[in-house]
C-alpha positions in Angstrom: 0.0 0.0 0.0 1.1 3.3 -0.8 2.1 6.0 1.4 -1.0 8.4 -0.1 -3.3 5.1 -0.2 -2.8 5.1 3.6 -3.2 8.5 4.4 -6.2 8.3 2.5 -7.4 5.2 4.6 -6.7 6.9 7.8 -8.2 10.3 6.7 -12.0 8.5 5.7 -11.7 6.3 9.1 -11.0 9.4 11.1 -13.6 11.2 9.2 -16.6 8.5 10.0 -15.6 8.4 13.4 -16.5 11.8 13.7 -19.2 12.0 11.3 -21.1 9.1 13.8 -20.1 11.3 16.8 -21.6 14.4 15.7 -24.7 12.6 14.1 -24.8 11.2 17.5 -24.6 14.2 19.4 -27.6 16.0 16.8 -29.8 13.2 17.4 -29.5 13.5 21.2 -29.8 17.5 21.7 -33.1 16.9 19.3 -34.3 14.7 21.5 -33.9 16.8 24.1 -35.0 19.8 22.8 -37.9 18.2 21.6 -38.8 17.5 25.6 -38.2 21.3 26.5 -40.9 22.0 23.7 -43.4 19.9 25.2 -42.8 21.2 29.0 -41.8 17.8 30.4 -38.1 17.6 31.0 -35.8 17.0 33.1 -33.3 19.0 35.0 -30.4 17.3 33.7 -30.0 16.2 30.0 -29.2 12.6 29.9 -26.4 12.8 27.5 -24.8 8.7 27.1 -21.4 8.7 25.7 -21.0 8.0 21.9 -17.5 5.7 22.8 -18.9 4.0 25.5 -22.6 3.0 23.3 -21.6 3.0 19.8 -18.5 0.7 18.7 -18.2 2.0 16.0 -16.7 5.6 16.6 -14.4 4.1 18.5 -13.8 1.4 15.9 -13.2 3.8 13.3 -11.0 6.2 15.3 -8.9 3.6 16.4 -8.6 2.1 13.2 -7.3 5.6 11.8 -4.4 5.6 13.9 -1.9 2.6 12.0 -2.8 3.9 8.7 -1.3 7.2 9.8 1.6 5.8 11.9 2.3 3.7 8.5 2.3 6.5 6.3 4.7 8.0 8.6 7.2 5.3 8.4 6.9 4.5 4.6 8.4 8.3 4.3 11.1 7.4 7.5 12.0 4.3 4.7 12.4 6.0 2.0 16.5 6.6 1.2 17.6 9.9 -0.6 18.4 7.7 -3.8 15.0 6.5 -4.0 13.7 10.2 -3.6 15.7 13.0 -5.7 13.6 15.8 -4.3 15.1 15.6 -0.9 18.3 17.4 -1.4 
């Protein structure tokens, strides 16, 4: 896999992870807003945490992380020869 290939991996698994988050975090403040409108609420917001309930934001973030850390070491295994540009 190429170096770009994996940043490109890493970049759409860190993207979904916080694509689910924030779809996660809409659907709950709806829900709670939609009990202020209709005057039964309660004090608190119960807010349940997206990494804790849903496996896959988690998943997907940690998932990101070795395509990232092996796009960083193709570049650290790439010798001068190889690449004329780094002079």
């Amino acid at each position: 896999m190429s170096r770009f290939n994996q940043l490109v991996a890493g970049g759409i698994l860190l993207f979904l992870s916080g694509f689910l988050y924030t779809l996660e975090r809409i659907a709950l403040y709806i829900r709670w807003y939609a009990e202020i409108s209709t005057g039964n609420w309660l004090e608190k917001p119960t807010f349940v945490d997206p990494f804790l309930q849903n496996w896959f934001v988690t998943l997907f973030l940690f998932a990101a992380i070795p395509f990232f850390l092996a796009a960083m070491n193709v570049t650290q295994k790439t010798s001068p020869s190889e690449n004329p540009t780094d002079s």
